[in-house]
C-alpha positions as a LaTeX table, in Angstrom:
\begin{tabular}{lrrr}
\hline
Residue & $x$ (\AA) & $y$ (\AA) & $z$ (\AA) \\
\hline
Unk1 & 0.00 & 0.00 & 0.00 \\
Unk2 & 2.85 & 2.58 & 0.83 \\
Unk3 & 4.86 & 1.39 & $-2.42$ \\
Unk4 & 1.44 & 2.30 & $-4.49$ \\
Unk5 & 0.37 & 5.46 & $-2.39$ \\
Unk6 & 5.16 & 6.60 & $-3.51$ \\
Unk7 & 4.05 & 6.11 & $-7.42$ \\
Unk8 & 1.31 & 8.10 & $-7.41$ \\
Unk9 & 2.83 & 10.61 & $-5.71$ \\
Unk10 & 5.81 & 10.47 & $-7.92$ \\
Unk11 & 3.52 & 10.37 & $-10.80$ \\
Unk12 & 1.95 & 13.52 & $-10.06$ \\
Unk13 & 5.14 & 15.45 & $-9.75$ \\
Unk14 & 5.45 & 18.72 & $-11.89$ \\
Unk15 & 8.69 & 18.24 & $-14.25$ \\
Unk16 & 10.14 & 21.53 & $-14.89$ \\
Unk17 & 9.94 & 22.24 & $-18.72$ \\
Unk18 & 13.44 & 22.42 & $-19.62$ \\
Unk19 & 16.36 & 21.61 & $-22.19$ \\
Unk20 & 16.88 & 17.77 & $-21.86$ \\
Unk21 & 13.65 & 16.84 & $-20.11$ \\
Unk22 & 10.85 & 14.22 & $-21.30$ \\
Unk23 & 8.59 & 16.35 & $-23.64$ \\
Unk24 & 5.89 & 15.32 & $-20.80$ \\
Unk25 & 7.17 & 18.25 & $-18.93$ \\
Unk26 & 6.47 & 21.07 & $-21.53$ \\
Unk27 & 2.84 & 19.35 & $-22.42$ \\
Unk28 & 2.34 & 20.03 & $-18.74$ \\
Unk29 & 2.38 & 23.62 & $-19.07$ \\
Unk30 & 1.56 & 24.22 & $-22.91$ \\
Unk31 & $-0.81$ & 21.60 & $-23.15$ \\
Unk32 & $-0.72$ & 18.75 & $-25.60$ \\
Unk33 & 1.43 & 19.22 & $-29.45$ \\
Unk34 & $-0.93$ & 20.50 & $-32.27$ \\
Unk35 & $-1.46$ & 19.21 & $-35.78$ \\
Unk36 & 2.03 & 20.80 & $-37.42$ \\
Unk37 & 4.22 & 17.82 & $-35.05$ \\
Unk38 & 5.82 & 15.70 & $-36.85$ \\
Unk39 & 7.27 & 12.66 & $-35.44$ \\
Unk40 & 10.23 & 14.34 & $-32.64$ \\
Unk41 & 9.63 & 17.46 & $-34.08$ \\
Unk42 & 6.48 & 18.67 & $-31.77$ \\
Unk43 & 5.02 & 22.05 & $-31.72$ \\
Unk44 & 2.85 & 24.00 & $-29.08$ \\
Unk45 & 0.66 & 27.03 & $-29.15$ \\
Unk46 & $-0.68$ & 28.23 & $-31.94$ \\
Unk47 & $-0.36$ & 32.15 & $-32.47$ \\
Unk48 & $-3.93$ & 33.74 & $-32.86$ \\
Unk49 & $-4.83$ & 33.76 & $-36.47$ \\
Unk50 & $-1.43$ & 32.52 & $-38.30$ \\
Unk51 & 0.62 & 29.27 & $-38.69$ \\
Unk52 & 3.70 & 30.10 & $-36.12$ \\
Unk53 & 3.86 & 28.01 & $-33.27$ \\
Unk54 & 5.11 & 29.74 & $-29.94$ \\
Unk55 & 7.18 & 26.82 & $-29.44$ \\
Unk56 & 8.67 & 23.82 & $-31.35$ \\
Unk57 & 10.42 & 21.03 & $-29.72$ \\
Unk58 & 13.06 & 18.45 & $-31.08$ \\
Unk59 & 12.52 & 15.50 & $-28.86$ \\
Unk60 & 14.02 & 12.06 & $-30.19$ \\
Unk61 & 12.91 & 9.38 & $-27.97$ \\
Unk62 & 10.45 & 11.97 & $-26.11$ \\
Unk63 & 13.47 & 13.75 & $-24.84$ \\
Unk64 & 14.27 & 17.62 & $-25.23$ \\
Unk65 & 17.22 & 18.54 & $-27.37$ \\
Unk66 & 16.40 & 21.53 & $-28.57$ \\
Unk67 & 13.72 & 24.44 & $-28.29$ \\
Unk68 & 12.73 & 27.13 & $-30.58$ \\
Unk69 & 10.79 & 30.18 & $-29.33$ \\
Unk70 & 8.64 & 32.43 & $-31.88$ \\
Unk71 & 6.73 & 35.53 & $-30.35$ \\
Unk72 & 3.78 & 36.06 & $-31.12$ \\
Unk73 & 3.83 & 40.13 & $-30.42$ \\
Unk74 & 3.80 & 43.08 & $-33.15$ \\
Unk75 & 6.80 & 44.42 & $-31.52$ \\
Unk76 & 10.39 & 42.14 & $-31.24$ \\
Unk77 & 11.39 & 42.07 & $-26.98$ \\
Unk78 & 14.95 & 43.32 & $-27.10$ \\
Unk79 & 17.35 & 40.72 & $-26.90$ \\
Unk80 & 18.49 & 41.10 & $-23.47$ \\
Unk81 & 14.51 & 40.16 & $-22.49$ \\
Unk82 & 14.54 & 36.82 & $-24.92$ \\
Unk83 & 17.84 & 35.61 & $-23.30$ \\
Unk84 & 16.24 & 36.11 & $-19.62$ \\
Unk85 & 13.31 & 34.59 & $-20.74$ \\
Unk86 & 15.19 & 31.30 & $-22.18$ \\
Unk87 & 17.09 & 31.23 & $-19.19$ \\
Unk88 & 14.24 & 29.91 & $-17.28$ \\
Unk89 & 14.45 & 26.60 & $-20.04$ \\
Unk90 & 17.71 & 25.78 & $-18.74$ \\
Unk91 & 18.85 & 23.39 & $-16.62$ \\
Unk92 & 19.11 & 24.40 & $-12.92$ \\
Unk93 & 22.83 & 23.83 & $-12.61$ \\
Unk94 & 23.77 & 25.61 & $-15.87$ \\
Unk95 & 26.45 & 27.95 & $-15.59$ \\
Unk96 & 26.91 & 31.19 & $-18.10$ \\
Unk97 & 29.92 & 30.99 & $-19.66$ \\
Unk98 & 30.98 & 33.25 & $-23.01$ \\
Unk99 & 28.32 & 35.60 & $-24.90$ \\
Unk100 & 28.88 & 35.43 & $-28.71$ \\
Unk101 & 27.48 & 37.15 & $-31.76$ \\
Unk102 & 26.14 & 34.22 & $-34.47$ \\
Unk103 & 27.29 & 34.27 & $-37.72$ \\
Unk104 & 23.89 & 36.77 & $-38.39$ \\
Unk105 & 25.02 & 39.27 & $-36.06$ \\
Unk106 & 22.73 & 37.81 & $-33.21$ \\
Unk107 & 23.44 & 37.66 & $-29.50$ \\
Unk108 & 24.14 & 34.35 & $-28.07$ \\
Unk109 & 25.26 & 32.97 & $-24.69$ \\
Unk110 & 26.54 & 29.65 & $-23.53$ \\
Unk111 & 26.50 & 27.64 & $-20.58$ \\
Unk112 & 27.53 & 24.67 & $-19.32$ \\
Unk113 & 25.26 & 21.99 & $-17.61$ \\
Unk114 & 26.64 & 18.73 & $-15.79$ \\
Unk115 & 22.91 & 17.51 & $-15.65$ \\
Unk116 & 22.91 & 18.09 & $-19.76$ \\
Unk117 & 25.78 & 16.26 & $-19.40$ \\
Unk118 & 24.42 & 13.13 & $-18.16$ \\
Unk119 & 21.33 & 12.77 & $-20.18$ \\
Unk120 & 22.07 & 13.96 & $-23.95$ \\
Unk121 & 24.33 & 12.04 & $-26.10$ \\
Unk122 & 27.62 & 13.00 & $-25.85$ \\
Unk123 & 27.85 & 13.60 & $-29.94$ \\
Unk124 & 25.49 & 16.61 & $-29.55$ \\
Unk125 & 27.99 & 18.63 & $-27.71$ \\
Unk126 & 30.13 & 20.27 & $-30.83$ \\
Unk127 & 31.18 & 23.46 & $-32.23$ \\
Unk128 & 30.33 & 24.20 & $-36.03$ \\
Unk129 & 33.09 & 22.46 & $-37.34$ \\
Unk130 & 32.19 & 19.24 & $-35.89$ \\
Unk131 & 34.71 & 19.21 & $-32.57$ \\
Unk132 & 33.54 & 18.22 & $-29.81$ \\
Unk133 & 32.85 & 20.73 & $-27.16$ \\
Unk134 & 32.84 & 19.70 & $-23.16$ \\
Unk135 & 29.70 & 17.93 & $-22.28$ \\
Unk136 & 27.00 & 19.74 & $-20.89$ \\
Unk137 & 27.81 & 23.11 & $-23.41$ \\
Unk138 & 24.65 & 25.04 & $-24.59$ \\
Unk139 & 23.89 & 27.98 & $-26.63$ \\
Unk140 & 21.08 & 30.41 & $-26.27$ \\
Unk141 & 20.33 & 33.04 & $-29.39$ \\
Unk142 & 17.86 & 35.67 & $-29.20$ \\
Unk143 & 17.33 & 35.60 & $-33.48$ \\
Unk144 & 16.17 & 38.17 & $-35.93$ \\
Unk145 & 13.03 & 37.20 & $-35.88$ \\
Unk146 & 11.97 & 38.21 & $-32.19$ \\
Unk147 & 12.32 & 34.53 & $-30.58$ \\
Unk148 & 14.93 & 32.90 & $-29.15$ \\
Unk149 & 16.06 & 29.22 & $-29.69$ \\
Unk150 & 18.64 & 26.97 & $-27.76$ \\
Unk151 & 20.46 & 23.38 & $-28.02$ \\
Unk152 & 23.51 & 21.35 & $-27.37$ \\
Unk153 & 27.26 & 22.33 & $-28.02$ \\
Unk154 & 28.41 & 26.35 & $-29.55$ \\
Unk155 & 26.82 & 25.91 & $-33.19$ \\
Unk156 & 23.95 & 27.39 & $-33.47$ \\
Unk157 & 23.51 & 27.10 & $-37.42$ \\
Unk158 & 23.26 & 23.03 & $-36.44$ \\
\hline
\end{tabular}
């Protein structure tokens, strides 16, 4: 009885929503993928009267590896506001490291995550030539389009 009354405790629990959780954890609080997912590629929240999601997720094997962000406002949040608001889809241990400028001119920031670490496969952590970067590296860009997106490794062009 106490072993069944622990798993549905543990069931209930809230995961947070962030880079390298179950996909489980954003359907929580965005509700469930609409009609444009695709296999891993699962997107969230329709923007009133167009076709951009507020949020598309790559999630092989219903785990997070990357997330895109589009805003849905007339007006683009200056970059400073995108980054803080990506921030809060990091892990809890990641640590800023270097800011950057992409290849577009757009601000970027790294950080490093021993959780990350652990649970994405190691090959995802590179720069854009293919080396690999330490385990657990991240970017952040706030792009030119108003969102912000993030993954694994320092090459954000893929």
């Amino acid at each position: 009885m106490i072993f069944l009354l622990a798993l549905v405790l543990v069931s209930q629990v809230m995961l947070s929503p962030t880079l390298g959780a179950p996909a489980a954890a954003f359907e929580q609080v965005l509700g469930g993928p609409n009609d444009a997912s695709i296999g891993a590629l699962l997107h969230f929240q329709r923007c009133a009267g167009t076709q951009v999601d507020q949020f598309v997720l790559m999630a092989p094997n219903d785990q997070v590896w990357t997330i895109q962000r589009a805003s849905c406002e007339l007006s683009t949040p200056a970059a400073d506001q995108r980054l803080a608001e990506a921030a809060q889809y990091l892990p809890t241990d990641a640590v800023a490291g270097d800011p950057f400028t992409t290849d577009l001119g757009e601000p970027a920031q790294t950080y490093v995550s021993a959780s990350l670490a652990a649970i994405l496969p190691a090959g995802l952590f590179h720069d854009c030539g293919g080396r690999a970067v330490p385990p657990g590296t991240l970017f952040v860009v706030a792009d030119s389009f108003g969102g912000w997106y993030m993954g694994p490794g320092t090459c954000p062009g893929g």
